[in-house]
C-alpha positions as CSV (number, residue, x, y, z in Angstrom):
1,X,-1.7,133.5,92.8
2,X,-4.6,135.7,93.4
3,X,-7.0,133.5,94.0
4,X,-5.0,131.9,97.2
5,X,-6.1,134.7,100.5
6,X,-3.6,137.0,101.7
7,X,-1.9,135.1,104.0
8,X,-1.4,132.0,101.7
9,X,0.5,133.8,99.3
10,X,2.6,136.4,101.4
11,X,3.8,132.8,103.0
12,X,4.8,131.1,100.1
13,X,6.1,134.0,98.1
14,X,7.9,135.0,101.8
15,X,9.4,131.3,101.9
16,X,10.3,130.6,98.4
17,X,12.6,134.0,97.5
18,X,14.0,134.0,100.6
19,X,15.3,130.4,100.2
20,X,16.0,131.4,96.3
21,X,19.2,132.9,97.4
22,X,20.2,132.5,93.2
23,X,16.8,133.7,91.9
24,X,17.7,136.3,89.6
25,X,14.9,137.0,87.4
26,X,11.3,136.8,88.9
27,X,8.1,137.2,86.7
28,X,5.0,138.0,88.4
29,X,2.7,139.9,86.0
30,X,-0.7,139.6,85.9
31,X,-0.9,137.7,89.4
32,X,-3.4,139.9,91.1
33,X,-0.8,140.4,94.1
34,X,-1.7,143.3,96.3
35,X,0.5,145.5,98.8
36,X,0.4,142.9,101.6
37,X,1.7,140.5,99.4
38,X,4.9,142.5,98.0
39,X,5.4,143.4,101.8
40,X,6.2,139.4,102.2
41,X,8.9,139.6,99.4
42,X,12.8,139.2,99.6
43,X,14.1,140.3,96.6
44,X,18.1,140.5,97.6
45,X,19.6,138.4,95.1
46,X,16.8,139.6,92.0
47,X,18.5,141.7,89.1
48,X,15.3,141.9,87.5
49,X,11.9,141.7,88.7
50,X,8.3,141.8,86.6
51,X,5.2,142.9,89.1
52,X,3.3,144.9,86.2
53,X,-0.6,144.5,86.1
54,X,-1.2,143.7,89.6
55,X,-3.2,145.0,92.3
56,X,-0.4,147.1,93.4
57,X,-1.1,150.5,95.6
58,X,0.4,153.7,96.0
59,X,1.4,151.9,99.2
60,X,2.9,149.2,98.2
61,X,4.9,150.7,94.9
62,X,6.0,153.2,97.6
63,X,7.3,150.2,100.2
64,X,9.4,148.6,96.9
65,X,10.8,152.6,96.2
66,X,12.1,153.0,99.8
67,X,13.1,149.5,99.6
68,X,15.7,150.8,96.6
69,X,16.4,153.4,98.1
70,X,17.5,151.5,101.5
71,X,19.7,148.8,99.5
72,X,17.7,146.4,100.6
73,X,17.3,145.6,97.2
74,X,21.3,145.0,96.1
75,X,21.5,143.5,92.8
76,X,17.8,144.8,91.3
77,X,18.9,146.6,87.7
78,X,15.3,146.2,86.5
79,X,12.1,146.4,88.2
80,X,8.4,146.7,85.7
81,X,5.5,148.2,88.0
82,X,4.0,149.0,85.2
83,X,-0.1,149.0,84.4
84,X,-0.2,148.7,88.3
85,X,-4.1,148.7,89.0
86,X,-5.1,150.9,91.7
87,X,-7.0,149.1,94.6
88,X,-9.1,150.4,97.3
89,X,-7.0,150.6,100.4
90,X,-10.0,148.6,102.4
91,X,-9.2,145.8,99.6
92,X,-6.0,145.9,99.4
93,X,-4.8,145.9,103.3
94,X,-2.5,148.8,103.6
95,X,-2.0,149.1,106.9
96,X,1.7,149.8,107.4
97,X,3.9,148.1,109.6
């Protein structure tokens, strides 16, 4: 997924779990995904969720927390951000919205 630019994947990863309304178990490890792609993400209906190794920020493991926090994550039991790898913030576009 990593490979694809920004846009490319926050679209497809945007359209496909939002129309996986029985996704339950999502593994996305070792993807190279970066804060603006997590940002795209609906996770409602995940229990468990695998995003360790990835080009993660602060930023963006900060935008899932409050996401918890918020219930905007119901059913998540399990989430792995471990191993996240820290990214510049020029890099990894975390501007906040």
């Amino acid at each position: 997924l990593g490979r694809e630019s920004p846009t490319e994947i926050a679209s497809s990863l945007g359209h496909f779990t939002a129309s996986a309304s029985r996704l339950m178990d999502l593994n996305l490890a070792r993807n190279g995904l970066r804060c603006d792609h997590i940002k795209t993400m609906c996770f409602t209906s995940l229990t468990f969720c695998d995003l360790s190794q990835n080009s993660i920020s602060n930023a963006g493991a900060e935008y899932i927390i409050t996401s918890l926090a918020s219930l905007k994550l119901p059913c998540m039991r399990q989430l792995d951000l471990t191993d996240l790898l820290r990214a510049s913030p020029a890099r990894n576009n975390e501007t906040t919205k």
